[in-house]
Structure formats: C-alpha cells, structure tokens
MIGUDREN-850191 format. One record per residue (C-alpha): residue number from 1; residue in one letter; x, y, z. Coordinates in steps of 0.5 Angstrom, whole numbers. Last residue first. Layout:
BEGIN
+-----+---------+-------+-------+-------+
! num ! residuo !    xx !    yy !    zz !
+-----+---------+-------+-------+-------+
! NUM !       a !     X !     Y !     Z !
...
+-----+---------+-------+-------+-------+
END
This chain:
BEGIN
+-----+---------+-------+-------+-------+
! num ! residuo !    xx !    yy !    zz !
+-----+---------+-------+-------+-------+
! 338 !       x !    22 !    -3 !   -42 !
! 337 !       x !    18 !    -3 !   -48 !
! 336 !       x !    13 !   -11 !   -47 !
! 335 !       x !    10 !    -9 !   -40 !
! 334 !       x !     9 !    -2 !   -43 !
! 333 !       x !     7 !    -3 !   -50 !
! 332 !       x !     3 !    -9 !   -47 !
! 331 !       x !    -2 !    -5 !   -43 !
! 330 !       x !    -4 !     0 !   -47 !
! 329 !       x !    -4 !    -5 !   -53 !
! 328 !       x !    -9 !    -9 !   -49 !
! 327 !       x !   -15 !    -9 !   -55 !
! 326 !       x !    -9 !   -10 !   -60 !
! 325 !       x !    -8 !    -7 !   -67 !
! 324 !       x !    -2 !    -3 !   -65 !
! 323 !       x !     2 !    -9 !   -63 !
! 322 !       x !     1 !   -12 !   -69 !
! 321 !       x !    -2 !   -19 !   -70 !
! 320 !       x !     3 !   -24 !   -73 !
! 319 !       x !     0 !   -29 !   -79 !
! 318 !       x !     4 !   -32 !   -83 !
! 317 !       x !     8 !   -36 !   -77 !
! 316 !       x !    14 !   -35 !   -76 !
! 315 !       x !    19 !   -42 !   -76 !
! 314 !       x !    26 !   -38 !   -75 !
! 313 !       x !    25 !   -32 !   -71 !
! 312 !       x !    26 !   -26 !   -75 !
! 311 !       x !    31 !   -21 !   -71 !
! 310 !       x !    29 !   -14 !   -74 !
! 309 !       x !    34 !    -8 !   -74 !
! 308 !       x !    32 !    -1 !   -74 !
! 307 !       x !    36 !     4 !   -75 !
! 306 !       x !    35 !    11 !   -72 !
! 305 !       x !    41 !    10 !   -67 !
! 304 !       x !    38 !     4 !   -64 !
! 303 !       x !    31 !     1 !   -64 !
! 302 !       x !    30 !    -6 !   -63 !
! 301 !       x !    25 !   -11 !   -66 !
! 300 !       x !    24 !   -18 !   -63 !
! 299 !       x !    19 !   -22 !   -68 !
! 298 !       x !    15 !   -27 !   -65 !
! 297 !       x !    13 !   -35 !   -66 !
! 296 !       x !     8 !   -39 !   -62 !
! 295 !       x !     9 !   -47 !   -62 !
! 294 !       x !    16 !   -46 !   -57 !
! 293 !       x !    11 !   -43 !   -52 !
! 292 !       x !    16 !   -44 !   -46 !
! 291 !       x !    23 !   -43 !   -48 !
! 290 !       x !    21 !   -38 !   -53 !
! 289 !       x !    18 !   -34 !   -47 !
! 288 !       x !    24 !   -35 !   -43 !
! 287 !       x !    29 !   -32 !   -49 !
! 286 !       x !    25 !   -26 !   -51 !
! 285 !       x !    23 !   -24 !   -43 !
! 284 !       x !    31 !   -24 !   -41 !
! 283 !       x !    32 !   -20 !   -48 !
! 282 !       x !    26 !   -15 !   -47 !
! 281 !       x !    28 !   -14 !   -40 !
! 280 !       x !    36 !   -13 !   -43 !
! 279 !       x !    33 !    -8 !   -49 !
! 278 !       x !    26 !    -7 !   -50 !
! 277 !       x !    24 !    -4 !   -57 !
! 276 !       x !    19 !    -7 !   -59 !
! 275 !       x !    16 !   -13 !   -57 !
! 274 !       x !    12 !   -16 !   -64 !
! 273 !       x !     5 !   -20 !   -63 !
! 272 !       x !     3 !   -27 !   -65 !
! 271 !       x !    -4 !   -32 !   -65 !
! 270 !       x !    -3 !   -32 !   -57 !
! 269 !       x !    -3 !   -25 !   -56 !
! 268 !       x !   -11 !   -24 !   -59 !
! 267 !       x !   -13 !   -30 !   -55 !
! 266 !       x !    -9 !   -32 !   -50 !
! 265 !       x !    -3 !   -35 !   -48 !
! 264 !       x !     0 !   -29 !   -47 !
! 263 !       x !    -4 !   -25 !   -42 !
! 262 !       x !    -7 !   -29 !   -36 !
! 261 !       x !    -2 !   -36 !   -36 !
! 260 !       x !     4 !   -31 !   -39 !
! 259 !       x !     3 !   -25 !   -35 !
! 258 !       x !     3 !   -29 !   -29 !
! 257 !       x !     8 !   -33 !   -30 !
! 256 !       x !    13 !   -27 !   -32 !
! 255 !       x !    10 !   -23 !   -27 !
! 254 !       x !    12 !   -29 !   -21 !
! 253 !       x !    19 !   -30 !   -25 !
! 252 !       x !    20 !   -23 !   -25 !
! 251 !       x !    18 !   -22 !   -18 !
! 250 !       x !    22 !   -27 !   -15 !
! 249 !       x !    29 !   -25 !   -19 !
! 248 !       x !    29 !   -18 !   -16 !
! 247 !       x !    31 !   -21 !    -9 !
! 246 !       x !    26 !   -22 !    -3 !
! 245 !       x !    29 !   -18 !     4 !
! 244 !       x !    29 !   -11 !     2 !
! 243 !       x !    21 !   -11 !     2 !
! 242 !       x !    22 !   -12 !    10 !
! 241 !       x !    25 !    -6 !    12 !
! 240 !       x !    31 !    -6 !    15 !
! 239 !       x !    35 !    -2 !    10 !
! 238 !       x !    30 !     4 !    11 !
! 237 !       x !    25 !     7 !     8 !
! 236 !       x !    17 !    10 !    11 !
! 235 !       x !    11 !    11 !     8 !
! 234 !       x !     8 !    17 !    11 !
! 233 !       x !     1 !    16 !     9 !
! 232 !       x !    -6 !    21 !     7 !
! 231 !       x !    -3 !    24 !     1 !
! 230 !       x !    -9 !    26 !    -4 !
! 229 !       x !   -12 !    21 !   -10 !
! 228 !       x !   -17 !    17 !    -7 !
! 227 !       x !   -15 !    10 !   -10 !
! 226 !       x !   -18 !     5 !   -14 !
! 225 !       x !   -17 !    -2 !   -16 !
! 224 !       x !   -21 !    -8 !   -18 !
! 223 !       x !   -23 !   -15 !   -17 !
! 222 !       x !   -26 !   -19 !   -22 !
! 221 !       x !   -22 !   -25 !   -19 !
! 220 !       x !   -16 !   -25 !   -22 !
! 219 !       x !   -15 !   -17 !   -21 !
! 218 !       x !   -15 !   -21 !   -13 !
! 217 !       x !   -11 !   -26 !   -14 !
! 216 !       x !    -5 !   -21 !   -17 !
! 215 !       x !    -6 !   -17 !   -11 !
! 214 !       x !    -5 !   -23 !    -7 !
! 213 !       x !     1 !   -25 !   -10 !
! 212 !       x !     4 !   -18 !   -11 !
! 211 !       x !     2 !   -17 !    -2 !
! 210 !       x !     6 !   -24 !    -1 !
! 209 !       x !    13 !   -22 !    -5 !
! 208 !       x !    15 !   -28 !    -1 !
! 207 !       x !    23 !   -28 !     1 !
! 206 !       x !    21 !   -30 !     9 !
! 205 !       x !    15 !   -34 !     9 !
! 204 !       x !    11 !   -37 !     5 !
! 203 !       x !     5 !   -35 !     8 !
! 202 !       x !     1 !   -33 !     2 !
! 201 !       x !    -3 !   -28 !     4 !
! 200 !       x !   -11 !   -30 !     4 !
! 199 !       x !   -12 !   -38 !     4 !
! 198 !       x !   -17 !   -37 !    -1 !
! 197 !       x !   -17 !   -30 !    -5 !
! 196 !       x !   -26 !   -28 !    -4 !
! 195 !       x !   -25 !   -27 !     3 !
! 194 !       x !   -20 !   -21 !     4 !
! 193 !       x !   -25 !   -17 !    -2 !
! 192 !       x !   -31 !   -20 !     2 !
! 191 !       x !   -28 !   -16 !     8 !
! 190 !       x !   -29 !    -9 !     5 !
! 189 !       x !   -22 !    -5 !     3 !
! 188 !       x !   -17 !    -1 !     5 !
! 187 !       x !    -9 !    -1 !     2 !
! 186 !       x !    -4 !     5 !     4 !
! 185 !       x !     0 !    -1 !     7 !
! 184 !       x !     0 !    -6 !     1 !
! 183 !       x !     3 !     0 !    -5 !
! 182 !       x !    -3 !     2 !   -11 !
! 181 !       x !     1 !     0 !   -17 !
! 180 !       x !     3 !    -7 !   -15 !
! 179 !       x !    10 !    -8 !   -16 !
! 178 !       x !    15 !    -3 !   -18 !
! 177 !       x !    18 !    -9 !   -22 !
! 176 !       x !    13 !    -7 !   -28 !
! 175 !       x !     8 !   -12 !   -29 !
! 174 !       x !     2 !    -9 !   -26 !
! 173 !       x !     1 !    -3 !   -31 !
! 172 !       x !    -6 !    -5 !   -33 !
! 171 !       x !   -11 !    -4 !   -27 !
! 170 !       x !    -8 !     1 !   -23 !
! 169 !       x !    -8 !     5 !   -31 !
! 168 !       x !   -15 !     9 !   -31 !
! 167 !       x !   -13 !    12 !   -25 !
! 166 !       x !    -7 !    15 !   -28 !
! 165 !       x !     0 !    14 !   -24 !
! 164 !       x !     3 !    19 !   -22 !
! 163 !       x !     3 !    18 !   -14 !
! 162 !       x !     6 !    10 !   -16 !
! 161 !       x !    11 !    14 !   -21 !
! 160 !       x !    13 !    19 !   -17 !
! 159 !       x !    15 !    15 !   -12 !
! 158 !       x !    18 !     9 !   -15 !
! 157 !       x !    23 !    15 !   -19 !
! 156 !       x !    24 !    18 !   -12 !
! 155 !       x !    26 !    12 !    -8 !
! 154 !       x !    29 !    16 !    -2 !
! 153 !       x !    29 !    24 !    -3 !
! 152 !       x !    24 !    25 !     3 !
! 151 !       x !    26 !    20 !     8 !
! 150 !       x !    21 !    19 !     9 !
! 149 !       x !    16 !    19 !     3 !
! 148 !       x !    10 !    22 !     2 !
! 147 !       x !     3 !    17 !    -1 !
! 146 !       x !    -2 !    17 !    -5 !
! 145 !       x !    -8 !    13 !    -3 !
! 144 !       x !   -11 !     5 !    -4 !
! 143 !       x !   -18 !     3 !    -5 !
! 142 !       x !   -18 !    -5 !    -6 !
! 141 !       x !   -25 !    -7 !    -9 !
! 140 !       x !   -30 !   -10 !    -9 !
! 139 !       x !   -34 !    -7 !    -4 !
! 138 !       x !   -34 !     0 !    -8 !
! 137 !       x !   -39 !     5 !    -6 !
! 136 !       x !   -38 !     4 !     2 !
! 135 !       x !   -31 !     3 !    -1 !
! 134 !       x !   -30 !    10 !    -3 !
! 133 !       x !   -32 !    13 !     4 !
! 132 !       x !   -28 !     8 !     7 !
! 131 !       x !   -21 !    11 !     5 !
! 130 !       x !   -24 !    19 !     6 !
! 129 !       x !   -25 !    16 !    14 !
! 128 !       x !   -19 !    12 !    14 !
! 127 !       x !   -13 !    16 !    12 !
! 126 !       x !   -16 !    24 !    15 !
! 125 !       x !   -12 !    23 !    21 !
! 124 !       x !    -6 !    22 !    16 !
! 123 !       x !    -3 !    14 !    17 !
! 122 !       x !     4 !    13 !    20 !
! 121 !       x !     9 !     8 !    17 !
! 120 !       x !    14 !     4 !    21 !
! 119 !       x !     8 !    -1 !    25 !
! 118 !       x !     6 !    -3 !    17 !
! 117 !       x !    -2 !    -1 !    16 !
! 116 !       x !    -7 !    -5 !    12 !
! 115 !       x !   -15 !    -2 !    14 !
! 114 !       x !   -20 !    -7 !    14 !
! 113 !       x !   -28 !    -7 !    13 !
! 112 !       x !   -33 !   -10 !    16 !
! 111 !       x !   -29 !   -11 !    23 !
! 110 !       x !   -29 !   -17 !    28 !
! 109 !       x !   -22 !   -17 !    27 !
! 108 !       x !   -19 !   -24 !    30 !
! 107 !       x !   -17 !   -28 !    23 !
! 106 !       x !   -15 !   -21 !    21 !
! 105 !       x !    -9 !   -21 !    25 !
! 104 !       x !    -8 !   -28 !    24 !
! 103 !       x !    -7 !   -27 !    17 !
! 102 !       x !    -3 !   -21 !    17 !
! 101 !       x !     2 !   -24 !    21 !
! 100 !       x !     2 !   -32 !    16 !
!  99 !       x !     3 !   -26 !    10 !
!  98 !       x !     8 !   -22 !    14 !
!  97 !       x !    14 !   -28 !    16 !
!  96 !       x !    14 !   -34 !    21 !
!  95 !       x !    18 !   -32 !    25 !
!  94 !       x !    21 !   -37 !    30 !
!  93 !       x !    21 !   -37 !    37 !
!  92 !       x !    14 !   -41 !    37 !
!  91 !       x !    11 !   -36 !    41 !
!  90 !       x !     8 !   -31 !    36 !
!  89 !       x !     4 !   -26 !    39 !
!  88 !       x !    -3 !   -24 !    38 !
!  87 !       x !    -5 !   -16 !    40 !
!  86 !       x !   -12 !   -14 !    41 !
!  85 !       x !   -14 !    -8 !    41 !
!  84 !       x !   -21 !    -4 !    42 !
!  83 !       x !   -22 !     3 !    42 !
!  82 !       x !   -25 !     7 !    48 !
!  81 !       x !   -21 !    12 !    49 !
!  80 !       x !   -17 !     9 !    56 !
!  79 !       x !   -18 !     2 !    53 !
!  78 !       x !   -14 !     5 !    46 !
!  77 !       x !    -9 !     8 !    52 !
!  76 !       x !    -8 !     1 !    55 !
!  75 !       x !    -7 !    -2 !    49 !
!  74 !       x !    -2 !     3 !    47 !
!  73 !       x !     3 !     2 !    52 !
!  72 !       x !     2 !    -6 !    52 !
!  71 !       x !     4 !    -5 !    45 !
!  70 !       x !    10 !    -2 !    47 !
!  69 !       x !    12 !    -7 !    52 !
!  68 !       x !    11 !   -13 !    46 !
!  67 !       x !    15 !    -9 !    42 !
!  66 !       x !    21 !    -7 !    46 !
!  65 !       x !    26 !   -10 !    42 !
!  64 !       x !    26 !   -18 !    41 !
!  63 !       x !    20 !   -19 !    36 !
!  62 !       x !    18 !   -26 !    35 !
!  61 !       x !    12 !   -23 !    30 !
!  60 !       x !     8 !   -19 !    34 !
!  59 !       x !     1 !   -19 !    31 !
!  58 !       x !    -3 !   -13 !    32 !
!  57 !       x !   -10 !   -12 !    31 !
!  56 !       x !   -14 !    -5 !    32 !
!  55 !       x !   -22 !    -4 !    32 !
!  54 !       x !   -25 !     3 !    31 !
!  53 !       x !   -31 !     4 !    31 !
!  52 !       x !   -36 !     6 !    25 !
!  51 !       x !   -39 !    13 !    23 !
!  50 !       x !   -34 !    18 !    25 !
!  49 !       x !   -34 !    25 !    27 !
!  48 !       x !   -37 !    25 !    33 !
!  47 !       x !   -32 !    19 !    34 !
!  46 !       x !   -26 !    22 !    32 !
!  45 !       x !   -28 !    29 !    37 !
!  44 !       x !   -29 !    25 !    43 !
!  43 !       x !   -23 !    22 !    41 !
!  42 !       x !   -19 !    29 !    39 !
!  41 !       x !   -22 !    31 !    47 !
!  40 !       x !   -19 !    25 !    50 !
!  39 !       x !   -13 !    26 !    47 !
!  38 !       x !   -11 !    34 !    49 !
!  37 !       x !   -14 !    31 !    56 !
!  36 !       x !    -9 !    25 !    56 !
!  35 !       x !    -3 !    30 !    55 !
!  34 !       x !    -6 !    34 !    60 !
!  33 !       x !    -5 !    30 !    65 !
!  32 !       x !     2 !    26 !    63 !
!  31 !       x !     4 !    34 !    63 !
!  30 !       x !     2 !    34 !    71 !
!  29 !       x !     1 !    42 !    72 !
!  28 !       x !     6 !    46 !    77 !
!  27 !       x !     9 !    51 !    73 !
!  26 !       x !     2 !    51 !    68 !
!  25 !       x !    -2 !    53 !    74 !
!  24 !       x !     4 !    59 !    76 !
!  23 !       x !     3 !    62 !    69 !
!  22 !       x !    -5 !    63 !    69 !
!  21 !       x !    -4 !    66 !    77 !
!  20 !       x !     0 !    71 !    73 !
!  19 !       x !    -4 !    72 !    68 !
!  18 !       x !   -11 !    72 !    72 !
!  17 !       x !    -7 !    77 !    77 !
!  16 !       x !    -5 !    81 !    71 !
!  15 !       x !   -12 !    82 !    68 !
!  14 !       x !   -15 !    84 !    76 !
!  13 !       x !   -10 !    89 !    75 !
!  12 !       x !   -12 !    93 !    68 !
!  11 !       x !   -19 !    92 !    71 !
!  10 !       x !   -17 !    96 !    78 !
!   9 !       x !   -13 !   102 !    73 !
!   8 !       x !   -19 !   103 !    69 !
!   7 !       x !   -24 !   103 !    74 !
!   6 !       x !   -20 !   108 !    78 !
!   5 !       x !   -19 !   112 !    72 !
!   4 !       x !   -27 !   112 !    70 !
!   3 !       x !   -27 !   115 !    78 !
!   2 !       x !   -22 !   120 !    77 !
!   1 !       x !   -26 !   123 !    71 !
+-----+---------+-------+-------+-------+
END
C-alpha cells in the first residue's frame, strides 16, 4: 500500500514538472516562429485538401500608403508556402482605374479559373473550393456568393436583397440601381468566360461602372449566372470605397440603353405594353423612352389612393399587349414598377 502511494506521489510530480517546463518553453518561444508554423500547417492541410494551386495576382494602381511594402510582405510569405505571387504596378504616376487593373492582372495569370477579390474584402476559407466546384460543372458561367457586410448595419436594404434573391431571377432582376445580382468581389468563373467579352472590363477609367458593362456583356453572350448559396465574403463599406466614385445618373443611362436595345425594341415589347405604377423612375423612364421610340406608343397607368388614373398617349396604337400576357412579364414587372 505505501509503495502504491509512493508511485502515485512520483507521477503526480513528474505531471508538474512537464507543466512547469510546458510553461517556461512558452515564456522564451519566437512568436514570429510559431506563427509560421500554425501557417505552414493550414498550407499543408490546403493543399491535401484542394485540387489546384493557388496563383495570386495584384496590381497596384499608383498607391502611396504602404501598399506596395505590404504586398512585398505578402509575397514573401506566399513564397514561403509555395504560392506564386505576382505584383505589377503602375508606374505612370497617374491611376488608371479598376477596369484596365483587373485586366493587367489577369493578363499575368496563368490559371484556368479566376477568382475576383478587392484588397479591403476578406474571403472565407471555404470561398474558392466551394466556388470552383460549381464552375468545373458550369464553364459558361459567372458563380458568385452571398455575402456578410461590415459594418454590419451598412447598406442593409441591398444586402438583403442581393442575399434574398431567388436563383431563378440573377438573370432577370439586372435593371435595378443595385447593379449586378451577384456583386463583382464574390465573382469565380473559367477563363473562357473572361475571354469571350472583347476587351474584357471596360478601362474608362475613374466613374466607370466596369463590373455592370461587362456583366451585362456577358448575359449578352449566352453567358449565365449562378451562385453558391452560403456566406463565403466579408464585403466591406467604407466612404473611400471605389463604388462611391460613379454617380447614379451613369447607371440609369447604361440600364436605360440596355434595356432598350435588348428588351424593348424587340418583339413582343416592340408592339407596345403598359408601365404600371412607377412613380418618379417610371416618369424619368416615360419621358426618355418617347424621346427615343417616338413611332411606339405606351400607356402610363398609376395607381393612387385606390384610384386609378390613366394618361393615354396621344397616337396609341390599336394594338397594346398587356403586361401579364408577356413571356418577360417577370422581368419587366420589376424593371418597369419601381
């Protein structure tokens, strides 16, 4: 018994010692160190994990805030992992603005598939392999994500509806002022996608919704949409942000020209049809539409106070199709009720 008790005593001692020597190792232990090591072995397990390999490009656009030492960090630490990173910069002292960036990025990328990421976003671990598991399946189309906001009680009415929004309609709600339905940083898709739009972003410059035009270039082309229905990107707001920089008035003309040239001038639409309801948008709409198609005629109905006001146009045609009868109802009850 007072042996048992002697054994017991010696392992409780030897179990403090390990602690205590546990605890001293981590007094005097290089953080820098494990800090590297904690990454080398998310790397490793990345690459168990994964299919493809990872090739990261950046452009520096004329930055004067550390970027360019930043990125230096990062390419470093890529190298250390295995992950290629190249950085192309723009010398010319003067910006030349998120379309003709993305371009020289991806005129460097050696990839099969492209991933679209802004520096002030953060993707979730989980972003690219669930994005490009759909794309494998769908190399004609531009897969996107949902998204969570930061801060978190910023833009909630665009949040919401861009996270809402049925699957069945990414196709047909792309006239509203909220831009494409799946937002450009949570954008992956096969490089043919990329290819197909001449030119690729529009490089305009500053002011230029370049993400709309070519998403809209793309719809054009046969091209689709889809999206992984989970939460894989923290989408960031701030006033600097570069979306701030075109005015509302850009997007309603680039819509208006689009919607016209692919929609209205077209059969069934072209034959006639009614705006219901639309207040001030309706209006604006109204009076640019009679503007350009002065041989079509519409009737403008709105609906106040449970009574209902019809303004005929002058020369109405005999023959107005009905809103309900058409094929792109869908799409034009939202586009044309705003």
């Amino acid at each position: 018994m007072q042996k048992k008790q002697q054994q017991q005593q010696k392992t409780q001692q030897q179990h403090q010692q390990s602690k205590q020597m546990h605890r001293e190792q981590h007094k005097h232990v290089d953080h820098e160190l494990l800090l590297s090591s904690i990454e080398q072995a998310a790397a490793e397990k990345v690459e168990r994990e994964c299919v493809f390999q990872i090739e990261v490009c950046v452009f520096d656009d004329c930055s004067t805030d550390g970027t360019a030492e930043i990125l230096t960090f990062w390419q470093r630490k890529f190298h250390r992992h295995r992950i290629r990173m190249h950085i192309v910069r723009n010398e010319s002292e003067k910006p030349k603005g998120v379309g003709y960036g993305r371009n020289r990025a991806i005129e460097i990328a050696s990839g099969t598939y492209l991933c679209f990421q802004d520096i002030d976003d953060e993707m979730l671990p989980t972003r690219i392999q669930m994005q490009y598991a759909l794309a494998c399946c769908n190399k004609d189309a531009l897969i996107g994500c949902k998204f969570v906001r930061t801060p978190a009680n910023s833009t909630c009415r665009f949040t919401r509806w861009a996270n809402d929004l049925d699957d069945s309609k990414l196709a047909l709600q792309i006239y509203t002022s909220n831009g494409p339905t799946v937002i450009m940083p949570t954008w992956l898709c096969h490089r043919k996608v990329y290819d197909r739009i001449t030119g690729g972003f529009s490089e305009h410059g500053h002011g230029t919704p370049e993400d709309l035009i070519f998403f809209y270039a793309h719809l054009d082309g046969g091209g689709r949409v889809l999206r992984v229905n989970e939460c894989l990107l923290l989408y960031r707001y701030h006033p600097a942000a570069t979306t701030f920089s075109i005015v509302a008035e850009t997007i309603w003309q680039l819509r208006m020209q689009h919607l016209l040239a692919h929609v209205l001038f077209r059969e069934p639409w072209s034959n006639g049809f009614t705006i219901w309801n639309a207040g001030k948008c309706g209006r604006k709409f109204f009076a640019i539409y009679r503007r350009l198609s002065s041989a079509m005629c519409v009737p403008f109905v709105m609906w106040m106070k449970r009574k209902l006001t019809k303004l005929t146009i002058t020369t109405m045609r005999k023959c107005i199709v009905s809103l309900t009868q058409c094929p792109l109802y869908t799409l034009h009850k939202r586009v044309l009720r705003c």
